[in-house]
TORKOL-4160 file (C-alpha; in steps of 0.2 Angstrom, whole numbers, padded with zeros to 4 digits, m for minus):
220
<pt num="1" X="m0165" Y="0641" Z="m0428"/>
<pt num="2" X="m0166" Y="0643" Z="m0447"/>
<pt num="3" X="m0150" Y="0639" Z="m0457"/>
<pt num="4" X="m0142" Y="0647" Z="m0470"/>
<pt num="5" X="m0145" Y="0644" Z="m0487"/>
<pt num="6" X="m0161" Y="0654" Z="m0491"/>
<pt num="7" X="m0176" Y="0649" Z="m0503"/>
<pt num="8" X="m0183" Y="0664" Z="m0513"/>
<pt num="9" X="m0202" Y="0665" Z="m0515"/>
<pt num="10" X="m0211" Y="0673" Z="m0533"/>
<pt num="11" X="m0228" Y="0677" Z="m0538"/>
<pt num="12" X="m0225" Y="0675" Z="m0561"/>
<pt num="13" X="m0239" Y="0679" Z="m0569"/>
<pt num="14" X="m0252" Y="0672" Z="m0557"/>
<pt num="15" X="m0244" Y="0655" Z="m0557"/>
<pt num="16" X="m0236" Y="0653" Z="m0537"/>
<pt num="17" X="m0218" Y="0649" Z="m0541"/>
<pt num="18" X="m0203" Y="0643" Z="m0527"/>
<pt num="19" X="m0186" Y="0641" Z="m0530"/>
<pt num="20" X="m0170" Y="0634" Z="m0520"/>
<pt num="21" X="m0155" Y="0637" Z="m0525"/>
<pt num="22" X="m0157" Y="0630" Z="m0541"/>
<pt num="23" X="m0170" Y="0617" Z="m0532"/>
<pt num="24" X="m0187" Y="0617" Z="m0533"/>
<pt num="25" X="m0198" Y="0625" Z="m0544"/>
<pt num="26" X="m0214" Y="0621" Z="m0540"/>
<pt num="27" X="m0231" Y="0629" Z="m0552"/>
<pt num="28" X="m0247" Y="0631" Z="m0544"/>
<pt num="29" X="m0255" Y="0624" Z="m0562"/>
<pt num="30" X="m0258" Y="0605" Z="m0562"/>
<pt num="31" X="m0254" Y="0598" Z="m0581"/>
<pt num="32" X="m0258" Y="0582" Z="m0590"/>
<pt num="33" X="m0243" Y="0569" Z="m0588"/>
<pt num="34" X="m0243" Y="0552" Z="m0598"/>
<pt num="35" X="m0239" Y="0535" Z="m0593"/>
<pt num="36" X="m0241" Y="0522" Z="m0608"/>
<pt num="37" X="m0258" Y="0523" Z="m0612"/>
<pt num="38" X="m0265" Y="0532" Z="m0598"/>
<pt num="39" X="m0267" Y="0553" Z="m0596"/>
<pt num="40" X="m0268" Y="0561" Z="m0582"/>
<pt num="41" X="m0279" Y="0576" Z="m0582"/>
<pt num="42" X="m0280" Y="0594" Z="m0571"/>
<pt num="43" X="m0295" Y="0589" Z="m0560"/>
<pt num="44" X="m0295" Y="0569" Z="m0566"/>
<pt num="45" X="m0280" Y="0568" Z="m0556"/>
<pt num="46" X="m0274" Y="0550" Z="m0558"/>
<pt num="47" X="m0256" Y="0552" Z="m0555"/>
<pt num="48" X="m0242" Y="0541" Z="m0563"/>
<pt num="49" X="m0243" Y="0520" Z="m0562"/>
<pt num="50" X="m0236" Y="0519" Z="m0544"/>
<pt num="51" X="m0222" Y="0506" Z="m0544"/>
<pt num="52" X="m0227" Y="0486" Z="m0541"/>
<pt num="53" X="m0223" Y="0481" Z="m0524"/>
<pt num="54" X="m0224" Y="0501" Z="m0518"/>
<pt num="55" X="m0235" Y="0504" Z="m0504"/>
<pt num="56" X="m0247" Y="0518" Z="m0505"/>
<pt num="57" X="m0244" Y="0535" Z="m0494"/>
<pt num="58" X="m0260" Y="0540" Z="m0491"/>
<pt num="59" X="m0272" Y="0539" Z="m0475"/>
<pt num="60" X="m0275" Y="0548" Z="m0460"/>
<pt num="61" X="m0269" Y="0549" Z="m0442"/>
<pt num="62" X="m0270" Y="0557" Z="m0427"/>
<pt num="63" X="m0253" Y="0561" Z="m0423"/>
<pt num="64" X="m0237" Y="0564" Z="m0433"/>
<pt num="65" X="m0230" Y="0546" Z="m0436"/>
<pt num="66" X="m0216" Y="0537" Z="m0441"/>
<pt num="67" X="m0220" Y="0527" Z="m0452"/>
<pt num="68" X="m0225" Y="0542" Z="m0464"/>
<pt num="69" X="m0242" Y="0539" Z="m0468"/>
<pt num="70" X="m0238" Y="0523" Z="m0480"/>
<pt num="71" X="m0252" Y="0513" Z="m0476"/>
<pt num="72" X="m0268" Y="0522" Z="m0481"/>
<pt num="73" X="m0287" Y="0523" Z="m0468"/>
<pt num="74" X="m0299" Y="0523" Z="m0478"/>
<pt num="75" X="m0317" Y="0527" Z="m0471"/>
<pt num="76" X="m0332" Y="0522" Z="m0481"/>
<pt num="77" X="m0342" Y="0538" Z="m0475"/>
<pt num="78" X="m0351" Y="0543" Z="m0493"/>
<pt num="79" X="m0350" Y="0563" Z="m0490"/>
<pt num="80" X="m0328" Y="0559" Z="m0491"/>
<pt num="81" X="m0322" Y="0568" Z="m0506"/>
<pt num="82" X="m0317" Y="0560" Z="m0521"/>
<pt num="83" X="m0301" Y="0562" Z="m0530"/>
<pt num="84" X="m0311" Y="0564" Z="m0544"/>
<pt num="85" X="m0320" Y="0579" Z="m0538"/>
<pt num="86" X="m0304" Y="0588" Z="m0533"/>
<pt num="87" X="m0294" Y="0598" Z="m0543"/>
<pt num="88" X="m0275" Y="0602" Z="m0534"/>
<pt num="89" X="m0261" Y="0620" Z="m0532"/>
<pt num="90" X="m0250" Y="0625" Z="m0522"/>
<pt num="91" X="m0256" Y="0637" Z="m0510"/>
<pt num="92" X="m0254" Y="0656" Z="m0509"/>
<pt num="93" X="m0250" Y="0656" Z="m0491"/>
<pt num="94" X="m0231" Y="0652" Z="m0492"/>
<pt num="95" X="m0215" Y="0658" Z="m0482"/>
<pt num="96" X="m0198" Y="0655" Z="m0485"/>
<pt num="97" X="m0182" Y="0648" Z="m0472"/>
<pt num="98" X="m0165" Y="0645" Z="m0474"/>
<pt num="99" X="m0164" Y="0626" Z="m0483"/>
<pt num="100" X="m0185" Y="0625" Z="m0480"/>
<pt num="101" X="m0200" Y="0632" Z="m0489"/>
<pt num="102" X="m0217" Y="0633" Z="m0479"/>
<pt num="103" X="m0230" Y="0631" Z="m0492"/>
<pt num="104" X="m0248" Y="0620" Z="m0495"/>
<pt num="105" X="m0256" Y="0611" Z="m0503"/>
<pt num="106" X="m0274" Y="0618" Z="m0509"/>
<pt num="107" X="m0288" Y="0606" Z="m0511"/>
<pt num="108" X="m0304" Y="0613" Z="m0523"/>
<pt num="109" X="m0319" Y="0606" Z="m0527"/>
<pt num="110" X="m0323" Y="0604" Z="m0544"/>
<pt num="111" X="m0337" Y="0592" Z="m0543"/>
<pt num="112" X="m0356" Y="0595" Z="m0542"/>
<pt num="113" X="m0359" Y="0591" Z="m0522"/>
<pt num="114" X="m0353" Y="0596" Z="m0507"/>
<pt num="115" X="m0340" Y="0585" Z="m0500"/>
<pt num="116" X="m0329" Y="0583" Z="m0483"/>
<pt num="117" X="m0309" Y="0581" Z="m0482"/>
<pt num="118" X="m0303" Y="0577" Z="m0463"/>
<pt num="119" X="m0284" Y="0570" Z="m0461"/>
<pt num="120" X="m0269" Y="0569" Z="m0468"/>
<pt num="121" X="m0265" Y="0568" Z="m0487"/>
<pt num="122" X="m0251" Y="0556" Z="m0492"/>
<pt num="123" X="m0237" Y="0566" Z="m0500"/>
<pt num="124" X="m0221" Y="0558" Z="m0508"/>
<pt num="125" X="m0209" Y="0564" Z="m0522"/>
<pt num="126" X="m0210" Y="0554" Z="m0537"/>
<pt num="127" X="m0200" Y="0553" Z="m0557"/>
<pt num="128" X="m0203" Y="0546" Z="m0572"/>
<pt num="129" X="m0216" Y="0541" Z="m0583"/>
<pt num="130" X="m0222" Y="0529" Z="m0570"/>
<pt num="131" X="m0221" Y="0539" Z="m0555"/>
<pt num="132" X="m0209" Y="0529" Z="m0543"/>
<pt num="133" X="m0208" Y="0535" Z="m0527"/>
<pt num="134" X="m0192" Y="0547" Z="m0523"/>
<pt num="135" X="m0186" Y="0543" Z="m0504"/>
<pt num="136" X="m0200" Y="0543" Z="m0491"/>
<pt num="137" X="m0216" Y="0547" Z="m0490"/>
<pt num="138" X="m0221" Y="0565" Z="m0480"/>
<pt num="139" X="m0220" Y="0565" Z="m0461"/>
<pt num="140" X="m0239" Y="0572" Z="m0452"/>
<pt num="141" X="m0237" Y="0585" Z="m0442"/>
<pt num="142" X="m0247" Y="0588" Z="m0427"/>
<pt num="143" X="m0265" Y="0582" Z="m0424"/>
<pt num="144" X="m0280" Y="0576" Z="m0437"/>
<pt num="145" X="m0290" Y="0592" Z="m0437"/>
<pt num="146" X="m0310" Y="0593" Z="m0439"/>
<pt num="147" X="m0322" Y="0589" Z="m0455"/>
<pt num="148" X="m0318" Y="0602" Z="m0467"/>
<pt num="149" X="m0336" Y="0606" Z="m0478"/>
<pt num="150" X="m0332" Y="0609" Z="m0497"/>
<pt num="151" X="m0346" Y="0617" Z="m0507"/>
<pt num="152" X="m0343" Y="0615" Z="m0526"/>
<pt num="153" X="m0331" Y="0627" Z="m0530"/>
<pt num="154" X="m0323" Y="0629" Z="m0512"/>
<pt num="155" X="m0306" Y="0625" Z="m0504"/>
<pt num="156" X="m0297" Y="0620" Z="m0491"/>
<pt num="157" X="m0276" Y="0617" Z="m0489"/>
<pt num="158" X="m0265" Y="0607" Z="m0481"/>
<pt num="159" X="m0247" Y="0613" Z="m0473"/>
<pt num="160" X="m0233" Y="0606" Z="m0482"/>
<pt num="161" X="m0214" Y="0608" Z="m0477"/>
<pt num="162" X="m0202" Y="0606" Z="m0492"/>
<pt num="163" X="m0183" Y="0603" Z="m0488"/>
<pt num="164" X="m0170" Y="0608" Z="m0499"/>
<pt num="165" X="m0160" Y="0593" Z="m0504"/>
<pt num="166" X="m0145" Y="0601" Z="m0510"/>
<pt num="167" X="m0135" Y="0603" Z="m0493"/>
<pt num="168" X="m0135" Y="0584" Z="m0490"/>
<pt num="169" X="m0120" Y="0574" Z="m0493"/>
<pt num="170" X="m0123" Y="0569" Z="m0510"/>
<pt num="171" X="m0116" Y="0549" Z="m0507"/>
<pt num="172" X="m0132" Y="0550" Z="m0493"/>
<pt num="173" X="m0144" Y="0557" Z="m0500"/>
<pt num="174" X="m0142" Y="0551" Z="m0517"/>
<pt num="175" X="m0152" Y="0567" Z="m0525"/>
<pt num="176" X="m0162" Y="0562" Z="m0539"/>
<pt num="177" X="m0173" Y="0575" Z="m0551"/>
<pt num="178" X="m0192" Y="0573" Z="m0548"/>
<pt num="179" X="m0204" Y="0579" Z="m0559"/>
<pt num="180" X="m0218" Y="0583" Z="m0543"/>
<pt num="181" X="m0229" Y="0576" Z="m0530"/>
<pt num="182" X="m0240" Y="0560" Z="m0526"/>
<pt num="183" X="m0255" Y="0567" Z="m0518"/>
<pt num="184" X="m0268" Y="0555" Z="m0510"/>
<pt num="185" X="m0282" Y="0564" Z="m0503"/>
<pt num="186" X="m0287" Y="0558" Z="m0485"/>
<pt num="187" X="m0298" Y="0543" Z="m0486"/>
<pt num="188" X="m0294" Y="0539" Z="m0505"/>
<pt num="189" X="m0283" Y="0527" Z="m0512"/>
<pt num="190" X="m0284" Y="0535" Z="m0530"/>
<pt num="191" X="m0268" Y="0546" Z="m0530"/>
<pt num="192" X="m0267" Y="0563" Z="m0539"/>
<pt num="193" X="m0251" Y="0572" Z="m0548"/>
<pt num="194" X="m0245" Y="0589" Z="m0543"/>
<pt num="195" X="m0230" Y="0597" Z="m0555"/>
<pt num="196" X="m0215" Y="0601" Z="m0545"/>
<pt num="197" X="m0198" Y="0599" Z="m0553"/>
<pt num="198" X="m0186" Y="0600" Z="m0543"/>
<pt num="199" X="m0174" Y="0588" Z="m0533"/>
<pt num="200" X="m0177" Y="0572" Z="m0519"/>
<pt num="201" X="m0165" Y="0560" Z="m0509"/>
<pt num="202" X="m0168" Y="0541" Z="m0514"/>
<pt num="203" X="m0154" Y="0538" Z="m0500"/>
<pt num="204" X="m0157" Y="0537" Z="m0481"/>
<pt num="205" X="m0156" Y="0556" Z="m0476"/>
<pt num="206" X="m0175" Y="0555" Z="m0469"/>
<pt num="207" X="m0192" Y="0563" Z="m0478"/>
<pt num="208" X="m0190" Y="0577" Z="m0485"/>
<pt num="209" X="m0207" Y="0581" Z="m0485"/>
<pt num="210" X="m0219" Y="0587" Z="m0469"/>
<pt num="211" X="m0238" Y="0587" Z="m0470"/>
<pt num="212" X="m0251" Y="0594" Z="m0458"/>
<pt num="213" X="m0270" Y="0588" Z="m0458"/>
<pt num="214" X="m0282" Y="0598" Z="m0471"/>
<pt num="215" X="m0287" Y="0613" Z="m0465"/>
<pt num="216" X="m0271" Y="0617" Z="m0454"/>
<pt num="217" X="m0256" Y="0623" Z="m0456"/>
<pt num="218" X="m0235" Y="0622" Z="m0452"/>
<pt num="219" X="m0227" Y="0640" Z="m0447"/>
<pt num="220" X="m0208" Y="0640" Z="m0445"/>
């Protein structure tokens, strides 16, 4: 049963926009972000140092888990797509609820061959020049779907649930500003960056964030 703080959906200027109550704002355009020395780019897609001692959230699975995806699977299968041949947006496909928003996360292949994505992407909430991680990684919904084909230019999405933070106890969820997302692909251990200011809980309210495998999606 939906709740009842609303999150309004707008289309600006071709950029896909969300907003929550003065929450998130999420852009669909993937922009440089530095770290010391080192530039993220578009469809580079490095993300942010990750904190020493963090584990990564990427990996796949077969059913949701508890442990939200923070030990990555990596399978050596060469057709896998690189992080470095994808380029990511928010998808077009979203739908709003009362304290959730029901969006994805769109995969494109920038490179020069076709490539396969199959599993879950690890998604976490990070800030700061050095990307720490905000609160836990994403929670996988449902079951690892098939091998999805990605000719150059092509792409695929991935379901993605985005809880408002701003009805939690604040002395709980200890809301902190994030600056966007942590995106390992499935089967990669190199992380990619996806713009999304907004707000996360670094305290123990649970993930904030829900994922489904690539090529499925999360309806309300």
């Amino acid at each position: 049963m939906r709740s009842t703080i609303a999150v309004g959906v707008a289309c600006i200027a071709g950029a896909f926009v969300l907003s929550a109550c003065g929450g998130a704002q999420i852009s669909a355009t993937v922009t440089p972000i530095t770290s010391g020395n080192t530039t993220t780019s578009a469809s580079a897609t490095t993300t942010p140092a990750q904190p020493a001692n963090a584990a990564s959230d990427g990996g796949t699975g077969t059913q949701q888990t508890s442990d939200n995806g923070a030990q990555p699977v990596v399978s050596s299968n060469p057709s896998n797509c690189k992080s470095s041949e994808l380029k990511l947006s928010f998808g077009h496909d979203s739908d709003h609820a009362m304290q959730k928003t029901y969006t994805s996360i769109q995969f494109t292949n920038t490179g020069q061959r076709t490539c396969t994505l199959q599993g879950f992407p690890g998604v976490s909430f990070v800030t700061g020049d050095n990307g720490q991680q905000v609160g836990q990684a994403a929670n996988r919904s449902g079951n690892q779907g098939p091998a999805i084909t990605l000719r150059p230019g092509s792409s695929t999405n991935a379901g993605l649930i985005i809880v408002n933070a701003d009805p939690f106890p604040a002395d709980q969820c200890k809301p902190v500003d994030v600056r966007g997302l942590r995106v390992y692909p499935p089967n990669e251990t190199a992380a990619m960056f996806l713009p999304s200011s907004g707000r996360g809980c670094a305290g123990s309210v649970g993930p904030l964030l829900t994922v489904s495998s690539v090529g499925t999606s999360i309806t309300s």
